[in-house]
BANURO-574987 format. One line per field, with one value per residue (C-alpha): x, y, z negated; residue in three letters. Coordinates in nm, 4 decimals, always signed. Layout:
px: (X	...)
py: (Y	...)
pz: (Z	...)
residuo: (ALA	...)
***
This chain:
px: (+0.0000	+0.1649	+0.1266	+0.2797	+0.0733	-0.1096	+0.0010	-0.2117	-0.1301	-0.4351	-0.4488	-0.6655	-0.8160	-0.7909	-0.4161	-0.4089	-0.6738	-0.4422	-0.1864	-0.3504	-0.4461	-0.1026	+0.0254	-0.2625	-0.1674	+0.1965	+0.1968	-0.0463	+0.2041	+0.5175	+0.2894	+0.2199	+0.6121	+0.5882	+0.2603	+0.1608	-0.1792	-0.1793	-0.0723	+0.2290	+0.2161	-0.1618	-0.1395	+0.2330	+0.0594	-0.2620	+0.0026	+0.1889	-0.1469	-0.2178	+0.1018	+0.0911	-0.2246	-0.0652	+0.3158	+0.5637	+0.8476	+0.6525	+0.5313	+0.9340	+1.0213	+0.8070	+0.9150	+1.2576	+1.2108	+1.4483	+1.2012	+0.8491	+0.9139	+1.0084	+0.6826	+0.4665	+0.6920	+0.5815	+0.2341	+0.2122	+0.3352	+0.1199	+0.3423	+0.1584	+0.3814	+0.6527	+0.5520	+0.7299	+0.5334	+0.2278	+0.2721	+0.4210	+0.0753	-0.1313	+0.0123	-0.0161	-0.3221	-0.4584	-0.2638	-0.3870	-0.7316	-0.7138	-0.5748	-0.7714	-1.1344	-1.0008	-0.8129	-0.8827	-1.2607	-1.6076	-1.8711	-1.9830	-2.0926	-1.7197	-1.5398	-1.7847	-1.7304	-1.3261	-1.3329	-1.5229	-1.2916	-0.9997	-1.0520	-1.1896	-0.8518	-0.6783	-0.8896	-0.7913	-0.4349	-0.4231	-0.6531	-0.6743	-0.3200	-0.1202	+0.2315	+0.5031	+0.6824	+0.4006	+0.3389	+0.7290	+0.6709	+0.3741	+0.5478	+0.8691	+0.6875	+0.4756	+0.8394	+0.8858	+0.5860	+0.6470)
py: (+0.0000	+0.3535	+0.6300	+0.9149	+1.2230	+1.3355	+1.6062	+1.9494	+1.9996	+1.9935	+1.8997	+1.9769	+2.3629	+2.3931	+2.3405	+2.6563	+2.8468	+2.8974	+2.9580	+3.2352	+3.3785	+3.2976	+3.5271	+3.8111	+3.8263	+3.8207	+4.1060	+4.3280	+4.2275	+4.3798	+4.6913	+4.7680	+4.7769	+5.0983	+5.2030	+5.3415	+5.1918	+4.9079	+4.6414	+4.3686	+4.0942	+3.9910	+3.9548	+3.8063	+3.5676	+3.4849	+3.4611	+3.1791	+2.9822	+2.9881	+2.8247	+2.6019	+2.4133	+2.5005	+2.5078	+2.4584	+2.5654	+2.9213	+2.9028	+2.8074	+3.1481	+3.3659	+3.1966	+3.2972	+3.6548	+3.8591	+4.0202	+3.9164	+3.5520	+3.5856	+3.7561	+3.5011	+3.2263	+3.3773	+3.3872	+3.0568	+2.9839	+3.1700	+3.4364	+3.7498	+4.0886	+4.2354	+4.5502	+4.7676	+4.6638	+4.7030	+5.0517	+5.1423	+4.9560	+5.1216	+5.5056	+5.4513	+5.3440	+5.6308	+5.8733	+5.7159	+5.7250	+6.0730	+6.1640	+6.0459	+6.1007	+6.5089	+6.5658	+6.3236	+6.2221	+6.4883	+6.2050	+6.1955	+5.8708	+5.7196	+5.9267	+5.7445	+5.4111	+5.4717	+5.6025	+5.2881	+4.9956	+5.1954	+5.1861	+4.7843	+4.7973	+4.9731	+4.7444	+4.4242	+4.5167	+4.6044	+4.2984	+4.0223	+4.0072	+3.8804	+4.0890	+3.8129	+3.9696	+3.8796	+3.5205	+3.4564	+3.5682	+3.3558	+3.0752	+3.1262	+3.1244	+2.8336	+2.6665	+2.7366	+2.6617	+2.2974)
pz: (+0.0000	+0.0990	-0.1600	+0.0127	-0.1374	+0.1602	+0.3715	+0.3645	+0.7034	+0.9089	+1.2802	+1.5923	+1.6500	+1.2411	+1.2845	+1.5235	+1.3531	+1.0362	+1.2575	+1.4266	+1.0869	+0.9533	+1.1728	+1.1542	+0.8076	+0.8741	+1.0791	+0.8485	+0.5371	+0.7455	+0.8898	+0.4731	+0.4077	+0.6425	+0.5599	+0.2190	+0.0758	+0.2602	+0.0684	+0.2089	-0.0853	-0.0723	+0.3029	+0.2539	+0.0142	+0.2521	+0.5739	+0.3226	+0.2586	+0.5769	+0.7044	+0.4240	+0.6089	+0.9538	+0.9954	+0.7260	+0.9125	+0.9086	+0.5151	+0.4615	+0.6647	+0.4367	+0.1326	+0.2420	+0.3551	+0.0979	-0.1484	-0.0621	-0.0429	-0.4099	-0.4642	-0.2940	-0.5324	-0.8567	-0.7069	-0.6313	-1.0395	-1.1753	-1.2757	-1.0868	-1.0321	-1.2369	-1.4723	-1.2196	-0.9101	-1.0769	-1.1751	-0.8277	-0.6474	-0.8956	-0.8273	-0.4410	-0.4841	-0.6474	-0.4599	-0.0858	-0.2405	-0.4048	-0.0411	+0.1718	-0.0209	-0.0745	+0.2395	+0.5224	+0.4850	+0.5382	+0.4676	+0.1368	+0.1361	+0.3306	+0.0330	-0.2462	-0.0733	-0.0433	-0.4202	-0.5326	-0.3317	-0.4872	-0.8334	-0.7905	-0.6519	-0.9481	-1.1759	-1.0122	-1.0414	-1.3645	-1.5325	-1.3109	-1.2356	-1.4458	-1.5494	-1.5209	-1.8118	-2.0449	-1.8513	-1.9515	-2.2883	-2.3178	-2.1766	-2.3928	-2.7290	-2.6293	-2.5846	-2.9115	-3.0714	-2.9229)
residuo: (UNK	UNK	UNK	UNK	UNK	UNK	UNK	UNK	UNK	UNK	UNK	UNK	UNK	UNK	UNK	UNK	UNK	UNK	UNK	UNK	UNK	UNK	UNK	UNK	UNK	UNK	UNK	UNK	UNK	UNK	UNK	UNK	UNK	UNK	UNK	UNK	UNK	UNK	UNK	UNK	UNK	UNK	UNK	UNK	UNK	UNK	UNK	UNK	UNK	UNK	UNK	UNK	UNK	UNK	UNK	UNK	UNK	UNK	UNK	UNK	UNK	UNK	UNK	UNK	UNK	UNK	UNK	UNK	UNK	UNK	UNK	UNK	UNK	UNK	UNK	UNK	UNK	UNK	UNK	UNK	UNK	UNK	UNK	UNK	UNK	UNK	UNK	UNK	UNK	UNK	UNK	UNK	UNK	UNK	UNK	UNK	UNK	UNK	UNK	UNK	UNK	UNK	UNK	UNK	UNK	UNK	UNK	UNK	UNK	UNK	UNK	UNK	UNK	UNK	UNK	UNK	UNK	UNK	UNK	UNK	UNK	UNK	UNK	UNK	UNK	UNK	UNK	UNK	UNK	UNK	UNK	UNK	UNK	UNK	UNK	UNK	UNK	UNK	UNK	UNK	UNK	UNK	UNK	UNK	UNK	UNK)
***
């Protein structure tokens, strides 16, 4: 009896639909280095999962990209973003929303709309992801408790 663990690799059209998507996601995640407010590691992160199920020749190239593919790592362990990055992603978030809602949009209702994805944004950031310094802190005193 063979009791390889099975492979999460799909075949057929699936195979080439996460592909496709793979690399969507790919190329928004490098467009977001450039472009302040949109973000790189969630679609760094999706672009990963997707290649995971599709190619893992491409999941092993974003893995190994210099500073994302560490990111995407500590995703994948549950260790969410350092202290640092949070505060960073949190201040250009508010500052592309404050921006764009003052300066860049005349309907009231677009500005409400951009104000209210923002601060889900800002909230999701703050206390759904977890801040890997605590996670390691966590984890280090559960060592010791042990």
């Amino acid at each position: 009896m063979d009791l390889q663990p099975e492979s999460s690799v799909r075949t057929g059209p699936i195979k080439y639909f996460f592909l496709f998507f793979g690399f969507v996601f790919s190329a928004l995640g490098f467009i977001g280095i450039v472009v302040p407010g949109l973000p790189t590691t969630v679609f760094m992160i999706l672009a990963a999962s997707c290649f995971t199920k599709s190619s893992p020749r491409f999941e092993r190239w974003i893995l190994d990209l210099p500073v994302v593919g560490r990111m995407v790592i500590d995703f994948r362990s549950g260790l969410g973003m350092p202290r640092r990055i949070k505060v960073i992603a949190v201040t250009m978030m508010g500052v592309t929303v404050t921006s764009s809602a003052v300066f860049f949009l005349s309907n009231f209702l677009i500005r409400v709309l951009v104000i209210l994805v923002g601060v889900i944004g800002v909230w999701y950031v703050c206390y759904r992801v977890p801040t890997r310094e605590k996670v390691l802190e966590q984890r280090s005193q559960e060592e010791k408790g042990s």
